[in-house]
C-alpha positions as CSV (number, residue, x, y, z in Angstrom):
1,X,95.6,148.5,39.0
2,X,97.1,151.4,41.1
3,X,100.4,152.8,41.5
4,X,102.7,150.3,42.2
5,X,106.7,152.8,42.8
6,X,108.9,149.8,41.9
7,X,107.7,147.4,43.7
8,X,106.2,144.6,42.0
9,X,103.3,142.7,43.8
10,X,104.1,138.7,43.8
11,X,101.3,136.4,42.1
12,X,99.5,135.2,45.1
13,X,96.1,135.4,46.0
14,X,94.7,138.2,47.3
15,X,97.6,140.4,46.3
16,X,95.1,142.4,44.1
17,X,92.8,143.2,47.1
18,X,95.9,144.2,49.2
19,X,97.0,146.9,46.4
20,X,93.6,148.2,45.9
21,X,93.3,148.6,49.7
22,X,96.4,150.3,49.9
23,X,97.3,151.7,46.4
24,X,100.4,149.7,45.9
25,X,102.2,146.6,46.6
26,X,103.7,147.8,50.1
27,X,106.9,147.9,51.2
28,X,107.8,145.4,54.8
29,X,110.9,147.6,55.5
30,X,110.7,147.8,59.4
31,X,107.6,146.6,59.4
32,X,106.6,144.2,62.4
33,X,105.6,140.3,62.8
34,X,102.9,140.9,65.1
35,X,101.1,137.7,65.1
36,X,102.4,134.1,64.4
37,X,99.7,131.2,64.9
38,X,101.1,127.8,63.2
39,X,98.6,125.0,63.1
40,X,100.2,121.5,61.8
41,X,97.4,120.2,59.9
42,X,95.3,123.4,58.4
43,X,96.3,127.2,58.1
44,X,99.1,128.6,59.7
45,X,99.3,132.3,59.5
46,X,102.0,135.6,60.2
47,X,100.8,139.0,60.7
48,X,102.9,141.5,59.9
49,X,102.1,145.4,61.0
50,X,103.2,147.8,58.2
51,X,104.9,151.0,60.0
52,X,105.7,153.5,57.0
53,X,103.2,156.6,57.5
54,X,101.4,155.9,54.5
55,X,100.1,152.4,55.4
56,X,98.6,153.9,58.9
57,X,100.1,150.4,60.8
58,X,97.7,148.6,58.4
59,X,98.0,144.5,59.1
60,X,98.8,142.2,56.0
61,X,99.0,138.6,57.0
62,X,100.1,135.9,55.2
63,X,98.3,132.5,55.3
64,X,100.2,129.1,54.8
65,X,98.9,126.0,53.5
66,X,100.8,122.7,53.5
67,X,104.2,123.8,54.7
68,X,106.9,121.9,53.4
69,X,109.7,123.5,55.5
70,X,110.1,126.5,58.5
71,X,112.6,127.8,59.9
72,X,112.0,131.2,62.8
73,X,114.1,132.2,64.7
74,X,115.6,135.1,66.7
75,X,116.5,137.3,69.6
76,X,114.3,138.7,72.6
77,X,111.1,137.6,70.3
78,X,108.7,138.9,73.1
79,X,109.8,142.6,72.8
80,X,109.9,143.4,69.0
81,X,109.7,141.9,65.9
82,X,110.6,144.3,63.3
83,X,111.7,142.8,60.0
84,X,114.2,144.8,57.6
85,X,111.8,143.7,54.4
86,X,109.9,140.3,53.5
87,X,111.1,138.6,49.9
88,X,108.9,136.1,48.0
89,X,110.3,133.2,45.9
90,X,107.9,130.9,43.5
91,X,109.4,127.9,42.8
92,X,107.3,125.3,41.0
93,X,105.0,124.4,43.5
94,X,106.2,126.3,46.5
95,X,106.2,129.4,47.6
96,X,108.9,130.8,50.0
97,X,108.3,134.0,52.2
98,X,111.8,134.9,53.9
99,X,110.9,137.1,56.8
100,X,114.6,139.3,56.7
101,X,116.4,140.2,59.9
102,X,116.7,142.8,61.5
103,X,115.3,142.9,65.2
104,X,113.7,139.7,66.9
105,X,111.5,137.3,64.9
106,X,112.8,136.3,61.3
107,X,113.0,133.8,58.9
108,X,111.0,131.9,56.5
109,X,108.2,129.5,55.4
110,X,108.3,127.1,52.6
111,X,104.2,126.3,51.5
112,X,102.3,125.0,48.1
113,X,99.4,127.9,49.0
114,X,100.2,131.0,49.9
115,X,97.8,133.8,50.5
116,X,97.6,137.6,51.7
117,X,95.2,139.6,52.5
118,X,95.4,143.5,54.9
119,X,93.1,144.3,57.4
C-alpha cells in the first residue's frame, strides 16, 4: 500500500486513492485551507493545499455529509490560512476533523460521512 513514515492514514473513503497518489498518508503541518464551501443541506467541503516539497502544493479536500456540529474560526482569514496539522477522530457514527491553529482559518467539523480525495 505504499510507504506510509509514521503516519497512519484514517479509515475514510478515498484515503487509499490519496496515498497511492502521493505515496503516503501526508502530513497537513503548515499546510493551507484554501477553499471552504458549506452547503446546509448536501456536501460541504474544505480544501486544504499541502506545502511540504514532496507533495508539489497538491490539493486534498475533505467532503462533509450531514454535519452534526462546526465550529471555524480565526484571525485575518482573507490573508492566510495555514493550519499547524489536521487530526481525525471516529467516534461511532461521527467523524471529527479538527483543523489545528496556527495562522487564520481553524477549527473543526463534526459529520456521519466523511470523505477525501487530492487533486
Amino acid at each position: 500500500m505504499g510507504t506510509r513514515r509514521e503516519r497512519e492514514a484514517p479509515a475514510l473513503p478515498g484515503a487509499d486513492d490519496v496515498i497511492a497518489q502521493l505515496g503516503e498518508w501526508p502530513s497537513f503541518h503548515d499546510a493551507e485551507i484554501v477553499r471552504v464551501h458549506i452547503e446546509r443541506d448536501g456536501r460541504s467541503k474544505v480544501t486544504i493545499m499541502l506545502t511540504a516539497a514532496a507533495y508539489k502544493q497538491r490539493r486534498v479536500t475533505f467532503t462533509f455529509e450531514r454535519i452534526a456540529d462546526l465550529s471555524l474560526g480565526g484571525e485575518e482569514v482573507n490573508v492566510q490560512n495555514v493550519i499547524f496539522g489536521l487530526h481525525l477522530e471516529q467516534d461511532g457514527n461521527f467523524t471529527t476533523v479538527e483543523f489545528a491553529p496556527c495562522y487564520g482559518l481553524s477549527g473543526s467539523i463534526k459529520a456521519e460521512a466523511v470523505m477525501v480525495s487530492v487533486e
